[in-house]
C-alpha positions as protocol buffer text, in pm:
chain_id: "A"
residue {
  index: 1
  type: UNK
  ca { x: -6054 y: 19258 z: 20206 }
}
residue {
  index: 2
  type: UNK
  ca { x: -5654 y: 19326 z: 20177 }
}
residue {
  index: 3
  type: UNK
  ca { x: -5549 y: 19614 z: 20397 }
}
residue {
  index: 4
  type: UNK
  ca { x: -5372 y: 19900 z: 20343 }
}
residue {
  index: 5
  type: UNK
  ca { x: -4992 y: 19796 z: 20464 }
}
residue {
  index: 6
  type: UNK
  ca { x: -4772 y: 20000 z: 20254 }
}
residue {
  index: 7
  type: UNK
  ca { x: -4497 y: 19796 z: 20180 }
}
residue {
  index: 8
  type: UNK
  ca { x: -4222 y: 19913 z: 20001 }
}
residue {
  index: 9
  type: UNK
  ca { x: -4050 y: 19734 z: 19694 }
}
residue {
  index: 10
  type: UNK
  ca { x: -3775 y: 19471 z: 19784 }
}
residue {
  index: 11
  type: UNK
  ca { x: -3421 y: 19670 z: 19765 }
}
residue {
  index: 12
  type: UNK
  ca { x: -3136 y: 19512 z: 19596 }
}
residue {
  index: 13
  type: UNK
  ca { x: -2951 y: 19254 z: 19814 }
}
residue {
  index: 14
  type: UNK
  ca { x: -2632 y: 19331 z: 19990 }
}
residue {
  index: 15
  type: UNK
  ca { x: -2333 y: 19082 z: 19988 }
}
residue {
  index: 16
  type: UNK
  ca { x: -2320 y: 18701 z: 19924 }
}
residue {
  index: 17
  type: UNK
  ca { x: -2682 y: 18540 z: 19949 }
}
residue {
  index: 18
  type: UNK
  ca { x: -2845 y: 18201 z: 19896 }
}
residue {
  index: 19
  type: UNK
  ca { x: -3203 y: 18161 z: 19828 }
}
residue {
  index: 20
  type: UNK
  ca { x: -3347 y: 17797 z: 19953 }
}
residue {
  index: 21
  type: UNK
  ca { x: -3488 y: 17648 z: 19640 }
}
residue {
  index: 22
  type: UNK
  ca { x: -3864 y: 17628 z: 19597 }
}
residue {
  index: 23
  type: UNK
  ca { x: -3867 y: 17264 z: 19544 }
}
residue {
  index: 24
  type: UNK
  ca { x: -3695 y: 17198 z: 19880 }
}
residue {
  index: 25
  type: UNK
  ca { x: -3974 y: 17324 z: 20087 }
}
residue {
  index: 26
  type: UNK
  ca { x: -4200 y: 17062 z: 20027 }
}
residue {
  index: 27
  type: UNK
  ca { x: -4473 y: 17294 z: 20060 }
}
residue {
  index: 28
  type: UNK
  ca { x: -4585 y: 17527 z: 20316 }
}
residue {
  index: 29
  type: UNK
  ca { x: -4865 y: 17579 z: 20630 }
}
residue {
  index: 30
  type: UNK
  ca { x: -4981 y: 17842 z: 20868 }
}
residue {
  index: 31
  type: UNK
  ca { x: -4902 y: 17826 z: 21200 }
}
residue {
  index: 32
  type: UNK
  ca { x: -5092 y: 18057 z: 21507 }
}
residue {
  index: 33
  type: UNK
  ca { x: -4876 y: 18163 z: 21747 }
}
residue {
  index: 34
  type: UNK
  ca { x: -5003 y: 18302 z: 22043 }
}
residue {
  index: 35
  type: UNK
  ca { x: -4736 y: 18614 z: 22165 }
}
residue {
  index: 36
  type: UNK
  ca { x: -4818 y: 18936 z: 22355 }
}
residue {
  index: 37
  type: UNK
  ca { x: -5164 y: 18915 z: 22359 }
}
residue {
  index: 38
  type: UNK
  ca { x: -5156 y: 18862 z: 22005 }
}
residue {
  index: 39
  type: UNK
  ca { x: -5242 y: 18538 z: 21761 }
}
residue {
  index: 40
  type: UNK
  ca { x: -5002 y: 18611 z: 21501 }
}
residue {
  index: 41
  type: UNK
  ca { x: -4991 y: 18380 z: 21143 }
}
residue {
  index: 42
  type: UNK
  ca { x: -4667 y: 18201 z: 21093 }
}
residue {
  index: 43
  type: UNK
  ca { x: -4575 y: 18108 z: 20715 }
}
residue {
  index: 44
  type: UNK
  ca { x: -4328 y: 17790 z: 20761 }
}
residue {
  index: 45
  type: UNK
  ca { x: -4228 y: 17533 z: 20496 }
}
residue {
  index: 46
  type: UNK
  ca { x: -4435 y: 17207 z: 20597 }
}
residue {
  index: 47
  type: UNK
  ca { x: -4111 y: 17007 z: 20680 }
}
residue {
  index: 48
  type: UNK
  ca { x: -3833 y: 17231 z: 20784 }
}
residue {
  index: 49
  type: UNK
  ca { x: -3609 y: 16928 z: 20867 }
}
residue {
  index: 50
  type: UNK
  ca { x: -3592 y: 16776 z: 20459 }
}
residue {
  index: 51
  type: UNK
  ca { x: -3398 y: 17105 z: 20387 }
}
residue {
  index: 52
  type: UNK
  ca { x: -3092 y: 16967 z: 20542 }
}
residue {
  index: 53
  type: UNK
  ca { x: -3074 y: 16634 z: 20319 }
}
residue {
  index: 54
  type: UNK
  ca { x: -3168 y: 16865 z: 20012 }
}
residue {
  index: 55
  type: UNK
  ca { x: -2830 y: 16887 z: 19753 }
}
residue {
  index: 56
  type: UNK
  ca { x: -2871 y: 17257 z: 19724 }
}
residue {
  index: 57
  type: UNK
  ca { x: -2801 y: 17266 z: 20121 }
}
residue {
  index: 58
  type: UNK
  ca { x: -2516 y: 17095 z: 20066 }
}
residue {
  index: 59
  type: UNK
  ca { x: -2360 y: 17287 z: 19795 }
}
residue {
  index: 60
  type: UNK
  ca { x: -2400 y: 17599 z: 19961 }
}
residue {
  index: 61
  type: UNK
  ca { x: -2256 y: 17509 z: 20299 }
}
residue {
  index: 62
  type: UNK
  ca { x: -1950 y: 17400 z: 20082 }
}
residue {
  index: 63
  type: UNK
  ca { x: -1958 y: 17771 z: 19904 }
}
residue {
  index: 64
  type: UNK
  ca { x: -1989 y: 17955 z: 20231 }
}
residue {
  index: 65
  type: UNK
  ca { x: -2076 y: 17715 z: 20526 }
}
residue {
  index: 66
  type: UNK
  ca { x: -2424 y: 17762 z: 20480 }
}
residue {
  index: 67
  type: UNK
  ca { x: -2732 y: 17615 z: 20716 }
}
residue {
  index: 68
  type: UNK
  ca { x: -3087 y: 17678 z: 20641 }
}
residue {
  index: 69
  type: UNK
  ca { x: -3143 y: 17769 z: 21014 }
}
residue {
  index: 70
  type: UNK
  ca { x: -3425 y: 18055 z: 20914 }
}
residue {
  index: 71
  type: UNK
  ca { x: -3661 y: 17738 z: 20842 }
}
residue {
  index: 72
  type: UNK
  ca { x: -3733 y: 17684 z: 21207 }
}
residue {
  index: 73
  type: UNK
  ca { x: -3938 y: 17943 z: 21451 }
}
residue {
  index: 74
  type: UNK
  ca { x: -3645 y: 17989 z: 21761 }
}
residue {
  index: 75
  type: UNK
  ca { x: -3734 y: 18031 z: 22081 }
}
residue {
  index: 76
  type: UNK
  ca { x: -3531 y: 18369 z: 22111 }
}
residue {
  index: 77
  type: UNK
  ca { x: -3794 y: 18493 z: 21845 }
}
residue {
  index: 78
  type: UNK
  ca { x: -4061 y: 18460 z: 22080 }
}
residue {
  index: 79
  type: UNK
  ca { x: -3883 y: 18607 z: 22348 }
}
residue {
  index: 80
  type: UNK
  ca { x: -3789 y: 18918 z: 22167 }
}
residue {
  index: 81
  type: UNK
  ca { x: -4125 y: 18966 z: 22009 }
}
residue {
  index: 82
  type: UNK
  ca { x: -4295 y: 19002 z: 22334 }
}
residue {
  index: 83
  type: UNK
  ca { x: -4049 y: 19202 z: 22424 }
}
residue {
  index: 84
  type: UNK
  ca { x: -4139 y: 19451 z: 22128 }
}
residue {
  index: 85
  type: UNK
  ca { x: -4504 y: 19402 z: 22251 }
}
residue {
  index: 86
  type: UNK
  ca { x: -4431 y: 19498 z: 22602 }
}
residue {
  index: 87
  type: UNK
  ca { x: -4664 y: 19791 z: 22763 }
}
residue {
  index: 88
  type: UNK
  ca { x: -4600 y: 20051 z: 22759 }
}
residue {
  index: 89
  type: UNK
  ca { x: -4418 y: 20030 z: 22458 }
}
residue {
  index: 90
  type: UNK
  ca { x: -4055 y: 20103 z: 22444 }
}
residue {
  index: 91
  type: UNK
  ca { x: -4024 y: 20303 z: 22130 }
}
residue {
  index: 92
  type: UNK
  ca { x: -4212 y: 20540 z: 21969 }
}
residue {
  index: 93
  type: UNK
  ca { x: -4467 y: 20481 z: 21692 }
}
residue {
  index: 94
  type: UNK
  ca { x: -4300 y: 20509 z: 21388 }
}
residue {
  index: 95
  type: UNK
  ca { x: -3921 y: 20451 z: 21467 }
}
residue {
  index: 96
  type: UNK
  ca { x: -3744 y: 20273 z: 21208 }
}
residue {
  index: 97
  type: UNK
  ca { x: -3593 y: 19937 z: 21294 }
}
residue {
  index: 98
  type: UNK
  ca { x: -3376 y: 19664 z: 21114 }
}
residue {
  index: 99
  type: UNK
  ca { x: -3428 y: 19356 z: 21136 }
}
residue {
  index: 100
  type: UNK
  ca { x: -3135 y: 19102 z: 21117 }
}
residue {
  index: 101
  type: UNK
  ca { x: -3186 y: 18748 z: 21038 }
}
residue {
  index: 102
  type: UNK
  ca { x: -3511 y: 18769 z: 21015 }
}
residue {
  index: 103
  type: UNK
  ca { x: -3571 y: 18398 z: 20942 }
}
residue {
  index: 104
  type: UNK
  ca { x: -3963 y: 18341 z: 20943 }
}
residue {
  index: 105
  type: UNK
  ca { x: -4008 y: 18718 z: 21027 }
}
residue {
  index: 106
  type: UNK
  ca { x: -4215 y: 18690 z: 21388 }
}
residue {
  index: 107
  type: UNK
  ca { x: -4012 y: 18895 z: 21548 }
}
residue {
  index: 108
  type: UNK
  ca { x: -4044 y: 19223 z: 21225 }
}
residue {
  index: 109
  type: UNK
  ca { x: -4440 y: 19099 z: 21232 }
}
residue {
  index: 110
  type: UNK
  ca { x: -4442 y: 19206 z: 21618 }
}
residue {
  index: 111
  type: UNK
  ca { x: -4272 y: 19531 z: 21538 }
}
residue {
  index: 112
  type: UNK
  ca { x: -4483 y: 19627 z: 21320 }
}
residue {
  index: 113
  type: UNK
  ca { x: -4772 y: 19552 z: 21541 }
}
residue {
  index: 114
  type: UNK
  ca { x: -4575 y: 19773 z: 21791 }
}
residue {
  index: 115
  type: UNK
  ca { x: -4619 y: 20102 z: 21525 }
}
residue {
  index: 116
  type: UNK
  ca { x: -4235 y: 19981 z: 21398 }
}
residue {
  index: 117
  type: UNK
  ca { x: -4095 y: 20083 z: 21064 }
}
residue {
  index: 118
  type: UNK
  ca { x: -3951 y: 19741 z: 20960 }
}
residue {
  index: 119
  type: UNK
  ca { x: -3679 y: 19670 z: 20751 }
}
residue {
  index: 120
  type: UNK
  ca { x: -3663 y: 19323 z: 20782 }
}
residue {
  index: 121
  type: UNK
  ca { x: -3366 y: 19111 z: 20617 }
}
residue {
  index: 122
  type: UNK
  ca { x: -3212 y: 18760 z: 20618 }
}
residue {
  index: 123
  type: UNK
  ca { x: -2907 y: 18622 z: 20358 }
}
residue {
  index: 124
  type: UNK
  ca { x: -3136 y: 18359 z: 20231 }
}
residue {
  index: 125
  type: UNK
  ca { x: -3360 y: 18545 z: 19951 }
}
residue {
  index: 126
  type: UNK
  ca { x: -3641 y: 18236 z: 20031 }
}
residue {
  index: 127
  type: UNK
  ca { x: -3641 y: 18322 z: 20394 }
}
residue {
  index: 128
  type: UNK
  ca { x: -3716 y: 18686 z: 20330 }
}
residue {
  index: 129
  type: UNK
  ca { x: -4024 y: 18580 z: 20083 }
}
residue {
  index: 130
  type: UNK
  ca { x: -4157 y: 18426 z: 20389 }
}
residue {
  index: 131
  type: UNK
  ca { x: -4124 y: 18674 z: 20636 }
}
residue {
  index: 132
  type: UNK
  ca { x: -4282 y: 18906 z: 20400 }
}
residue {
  index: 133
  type: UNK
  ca { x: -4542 y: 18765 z: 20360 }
}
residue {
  index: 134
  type: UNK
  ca { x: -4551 y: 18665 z: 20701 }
}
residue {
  index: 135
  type: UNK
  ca { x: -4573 y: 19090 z: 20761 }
}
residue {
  index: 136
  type: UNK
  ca { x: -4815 y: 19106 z: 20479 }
}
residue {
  index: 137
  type: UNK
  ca { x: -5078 y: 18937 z: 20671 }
}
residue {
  index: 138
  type: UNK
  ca { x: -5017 y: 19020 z: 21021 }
}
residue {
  index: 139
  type: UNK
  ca { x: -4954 y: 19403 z: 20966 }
}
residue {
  index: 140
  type: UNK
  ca { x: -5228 y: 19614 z: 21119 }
}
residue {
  index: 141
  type: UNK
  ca { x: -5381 y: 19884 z: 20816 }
}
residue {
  index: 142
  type: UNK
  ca { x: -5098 y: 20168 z: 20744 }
}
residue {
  index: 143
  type: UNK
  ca { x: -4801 y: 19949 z: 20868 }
}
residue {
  index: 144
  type: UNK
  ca { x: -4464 y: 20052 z: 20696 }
}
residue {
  index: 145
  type: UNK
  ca { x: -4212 y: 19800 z: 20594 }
}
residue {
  index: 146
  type: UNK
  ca { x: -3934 y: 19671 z: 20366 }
}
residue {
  index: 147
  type: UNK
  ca { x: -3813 y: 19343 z: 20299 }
}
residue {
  index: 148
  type: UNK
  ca { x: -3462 y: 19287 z: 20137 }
}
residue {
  index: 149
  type: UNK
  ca { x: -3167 y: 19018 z: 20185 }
}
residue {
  index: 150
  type: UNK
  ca { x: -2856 y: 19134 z: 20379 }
}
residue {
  index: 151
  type: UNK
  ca { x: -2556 y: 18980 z: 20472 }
}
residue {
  index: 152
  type: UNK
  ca { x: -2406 y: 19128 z: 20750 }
}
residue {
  index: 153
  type: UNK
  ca { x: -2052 y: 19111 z: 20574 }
}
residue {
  index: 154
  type: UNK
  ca { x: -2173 y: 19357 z: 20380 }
}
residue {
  index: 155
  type: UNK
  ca { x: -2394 y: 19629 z: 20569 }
}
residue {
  index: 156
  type: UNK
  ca { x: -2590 y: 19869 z: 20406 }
}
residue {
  index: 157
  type: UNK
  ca { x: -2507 y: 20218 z: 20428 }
}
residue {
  index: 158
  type: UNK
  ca { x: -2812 y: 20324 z: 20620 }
}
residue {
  index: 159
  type: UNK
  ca { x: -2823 y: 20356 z: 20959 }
}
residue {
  index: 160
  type: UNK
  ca { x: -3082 y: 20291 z: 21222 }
}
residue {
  index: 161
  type: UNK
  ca { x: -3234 y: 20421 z: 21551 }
}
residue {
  index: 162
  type: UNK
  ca { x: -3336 y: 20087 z: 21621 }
}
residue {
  index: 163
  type: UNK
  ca { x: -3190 y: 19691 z: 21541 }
}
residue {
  index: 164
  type: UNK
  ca { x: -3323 y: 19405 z: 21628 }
}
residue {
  index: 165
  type: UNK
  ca { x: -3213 y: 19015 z: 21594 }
}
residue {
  index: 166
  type: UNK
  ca { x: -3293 y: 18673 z: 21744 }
}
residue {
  index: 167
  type: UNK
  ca { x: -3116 y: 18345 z: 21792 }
}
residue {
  index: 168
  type: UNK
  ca { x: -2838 y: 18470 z: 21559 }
}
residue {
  index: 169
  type: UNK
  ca { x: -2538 y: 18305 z: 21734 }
}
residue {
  index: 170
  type: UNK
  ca { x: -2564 y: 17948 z: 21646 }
}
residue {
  index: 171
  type: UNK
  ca { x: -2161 y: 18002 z: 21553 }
}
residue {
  index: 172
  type: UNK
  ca { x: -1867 y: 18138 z: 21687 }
}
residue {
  index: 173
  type: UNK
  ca { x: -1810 y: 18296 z: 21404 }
}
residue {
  index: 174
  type: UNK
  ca { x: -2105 y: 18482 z: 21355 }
}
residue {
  index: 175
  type: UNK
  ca { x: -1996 y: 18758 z: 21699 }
}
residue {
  index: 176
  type: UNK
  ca { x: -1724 y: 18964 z: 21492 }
}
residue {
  index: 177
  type: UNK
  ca { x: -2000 y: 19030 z: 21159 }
}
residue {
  index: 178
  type: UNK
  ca { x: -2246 y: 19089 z: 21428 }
}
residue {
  index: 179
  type: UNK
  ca { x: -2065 y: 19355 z: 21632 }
}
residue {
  index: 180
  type: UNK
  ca { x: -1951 y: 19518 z: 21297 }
}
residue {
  index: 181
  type: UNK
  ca { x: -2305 y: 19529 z: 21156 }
}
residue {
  index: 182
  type: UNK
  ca { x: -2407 y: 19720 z: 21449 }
}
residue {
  index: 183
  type: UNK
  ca { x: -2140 y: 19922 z: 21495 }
}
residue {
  index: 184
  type: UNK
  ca { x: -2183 y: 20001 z: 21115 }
}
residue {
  index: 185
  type: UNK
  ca { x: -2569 y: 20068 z: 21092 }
}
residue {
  index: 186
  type: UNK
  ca { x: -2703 y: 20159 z: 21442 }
}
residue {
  index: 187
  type: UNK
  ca { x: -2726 y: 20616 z: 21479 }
}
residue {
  index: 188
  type: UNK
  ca { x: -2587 y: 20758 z: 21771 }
}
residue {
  index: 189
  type: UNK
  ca { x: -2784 y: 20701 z: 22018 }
}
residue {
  index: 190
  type: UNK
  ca { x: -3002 y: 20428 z: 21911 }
}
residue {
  index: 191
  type: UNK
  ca { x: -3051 y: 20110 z: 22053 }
}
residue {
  index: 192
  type: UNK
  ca { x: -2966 y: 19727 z: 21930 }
}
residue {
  index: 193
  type: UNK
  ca { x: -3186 y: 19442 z: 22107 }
}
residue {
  index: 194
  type: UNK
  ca { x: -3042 y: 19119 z: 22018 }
}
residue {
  index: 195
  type: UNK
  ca { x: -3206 y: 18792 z: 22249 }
}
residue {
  index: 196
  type: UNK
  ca { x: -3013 y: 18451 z: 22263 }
}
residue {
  index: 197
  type: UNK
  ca { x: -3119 y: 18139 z: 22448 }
}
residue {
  index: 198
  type: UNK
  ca { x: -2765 y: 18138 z: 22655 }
}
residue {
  index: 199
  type: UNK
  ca { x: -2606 y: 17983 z: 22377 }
}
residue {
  index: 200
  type: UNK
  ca { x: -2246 y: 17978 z: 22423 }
}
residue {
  index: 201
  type: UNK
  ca { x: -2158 y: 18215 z: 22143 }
}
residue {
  index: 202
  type: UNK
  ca { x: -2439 y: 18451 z: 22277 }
}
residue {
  index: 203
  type: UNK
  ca { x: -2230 y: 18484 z: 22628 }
}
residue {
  index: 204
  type: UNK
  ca { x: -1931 y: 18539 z: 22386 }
}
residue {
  index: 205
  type: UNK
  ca { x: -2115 y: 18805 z: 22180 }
}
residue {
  index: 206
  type: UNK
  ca { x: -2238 y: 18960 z: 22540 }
}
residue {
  index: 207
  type: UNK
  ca { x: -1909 y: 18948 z: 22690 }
}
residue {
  index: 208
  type: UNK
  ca { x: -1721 y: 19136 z: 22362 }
}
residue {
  index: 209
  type: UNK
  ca { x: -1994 y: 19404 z: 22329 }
}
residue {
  index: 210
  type: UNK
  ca { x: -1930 y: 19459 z: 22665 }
}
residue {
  index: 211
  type: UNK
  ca { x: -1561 y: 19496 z: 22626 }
}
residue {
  index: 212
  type: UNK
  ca { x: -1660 y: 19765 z: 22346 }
}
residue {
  index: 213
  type: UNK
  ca { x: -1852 y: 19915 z: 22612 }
}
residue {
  index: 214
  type: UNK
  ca { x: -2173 y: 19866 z: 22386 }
}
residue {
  index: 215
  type: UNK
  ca { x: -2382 y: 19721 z: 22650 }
}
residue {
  index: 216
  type: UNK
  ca { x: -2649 y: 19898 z: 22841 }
}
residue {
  index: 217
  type: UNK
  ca { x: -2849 y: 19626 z: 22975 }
}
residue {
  index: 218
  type: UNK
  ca { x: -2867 y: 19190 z: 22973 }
}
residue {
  index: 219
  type: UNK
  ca { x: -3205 y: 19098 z: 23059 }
}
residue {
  index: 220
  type: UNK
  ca { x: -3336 y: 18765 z: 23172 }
}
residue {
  index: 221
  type: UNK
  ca { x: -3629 y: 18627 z: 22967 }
}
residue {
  index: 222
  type: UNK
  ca { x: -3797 y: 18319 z: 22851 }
}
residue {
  index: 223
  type: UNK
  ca { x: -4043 y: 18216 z: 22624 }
}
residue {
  index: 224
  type: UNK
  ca { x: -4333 y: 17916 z: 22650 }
}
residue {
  index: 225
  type: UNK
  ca { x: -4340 y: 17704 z: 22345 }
}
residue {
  index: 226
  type: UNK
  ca { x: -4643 y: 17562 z: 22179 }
}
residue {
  index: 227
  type: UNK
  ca { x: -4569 y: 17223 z: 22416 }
}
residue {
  index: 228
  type: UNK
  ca { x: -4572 y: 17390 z: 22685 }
}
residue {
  index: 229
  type: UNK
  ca { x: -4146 y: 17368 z: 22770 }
}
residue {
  index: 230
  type: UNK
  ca { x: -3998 y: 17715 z: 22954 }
}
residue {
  index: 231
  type: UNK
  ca { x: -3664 y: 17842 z: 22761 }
}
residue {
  index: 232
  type: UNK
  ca { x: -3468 y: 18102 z: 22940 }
}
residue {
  index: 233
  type: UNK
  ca { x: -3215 y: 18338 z: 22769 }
}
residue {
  index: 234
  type: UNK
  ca { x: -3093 y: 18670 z: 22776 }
}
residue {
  index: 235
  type: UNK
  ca { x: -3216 y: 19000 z: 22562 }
}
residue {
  index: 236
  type: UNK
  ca { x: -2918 y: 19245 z: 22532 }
}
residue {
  index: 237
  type: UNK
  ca { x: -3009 y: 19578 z: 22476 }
}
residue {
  index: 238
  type: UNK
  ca { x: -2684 y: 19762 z: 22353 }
}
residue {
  index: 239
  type: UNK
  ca { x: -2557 y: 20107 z: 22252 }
}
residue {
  index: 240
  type: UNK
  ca { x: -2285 y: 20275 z: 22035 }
}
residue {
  index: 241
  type: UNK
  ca { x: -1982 y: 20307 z: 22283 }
}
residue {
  index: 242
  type: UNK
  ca { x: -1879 y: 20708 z: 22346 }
}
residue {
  index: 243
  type: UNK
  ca { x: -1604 y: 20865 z: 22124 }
}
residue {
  index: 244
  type: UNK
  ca { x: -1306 y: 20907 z: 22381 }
}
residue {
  index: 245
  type: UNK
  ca { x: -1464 y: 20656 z: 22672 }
}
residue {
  index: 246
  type: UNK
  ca { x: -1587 y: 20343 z: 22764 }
}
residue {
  index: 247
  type: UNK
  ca { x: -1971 y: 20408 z: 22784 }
}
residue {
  index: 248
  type: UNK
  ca { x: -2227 y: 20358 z: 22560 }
}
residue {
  index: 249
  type: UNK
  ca { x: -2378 y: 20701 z: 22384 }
}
């Protein structure tokens, strides 16, 4: 029998989008995945890799130097979902949290195991369908959530006592729209957790929301994937910076 999960309609989309055409999927499966002592179900397309050689993928990285990265389940998504699963839990039942990038949506169907209030978001309209319904059938009975696209270019004008985003920095140029999301939508306050596998452009995202005097701690983690390999990286948990100083509210 469905349970209760009281989702909320999809909101209108914010800023440029894509949406990963239908016929590119070729298909989709269910995946368990085993993360803080919970068997979640995974929605994925049944061959993530064909979306790169499909011509819509191609014509949108032209438009706006677009990748279909949301097709794959990251490594930092593991890590950060534990971490949202982690006794005793770190925020109260309830809180509201944004998901960025939500890609297949593990991380948003962790928070809402965790008593979250998920809005959970990605730029590609396709990758939001499947983290939705990724939510719908994890969600435990009177879960709250909201699924919309966002691009960060363009943040909404809500803010939130909670962010959350993983495996976001495949580009250099994804720090700046990062820092300005957060700066934009997290309360006074609040707290943004965003995990990277020690990319590169995650040390350079660490290093300049440091210099902004946003960060409050850079944990080491790691996650075990399905065969078995041991991925380190870091989870940053960061903080609006003071009015007037260099520490984080």
């Amino acid at each position: 029998m469905a349970r209760e999960t009281g989702e909320r309609p999809m909101n209108q989309p914010t800023g440029r989008t894509h949406r990963t055409p239908e016929s590119a999927l070729r298909g989709e499966r269910v995946e368990p995945i085993r993360v803080g002592g919970h068997t979640l179900k995974l929605l994925l397309p049944e061959q993530a890799h064909t979306l790169l050689d499909d011509p819509f993928v191609e014509q949108a990285f032209e438009a706006d130097e677009y990748m279909p990265y949301w097709a794959e389940l990251w490594p930092a998504a593991r890590m950060l979902a534990e971490a949202l699963l982690h006794q005793p839990p770190a925020f109260p039942v309830g809180t509201r949290a944004l998901e960025v990038g939500c890609g297949l949506g593990l991380v948003s169907a962790a928070g809402l195991l965790a008593g979250l209030h998920m809005t959970i978001t990605d730029y590609d309209l396709t990758a939001v369908e499947f983290a939705r319904r990724t939510a719908l059938a994890n969600a435990p009975e009177g879960a709250i959530f909201t699924a919309m696209a966002l691009d960060w270019r363009s943040p909404p004008p809500v803010r939130y006592p909670l962010i959350v985003g993983a495996d976001l920095l495949y580009e250099e140029r994804s720090v700046a729209p990062l820092l300005s999301l957060l700066t934009a939508c997290l309360e006074p306050g609040g707290q943004a957790w965003i995990c990277d596998p020690d990319r590169a452009n995650g040390k350079l995202f660490g290093a300049q929301a440091g210099d902004l005097g946003m960060v409050l701690e850079a944990r080491a983690v790691h996650s075990i994937e399905t065969d078995g390999r041991r991925i380190g990286g870091t989870l940053y948990r960061l903080g609006l910076p003071r009015r007037g100083t260099d520490g984080p509210l």
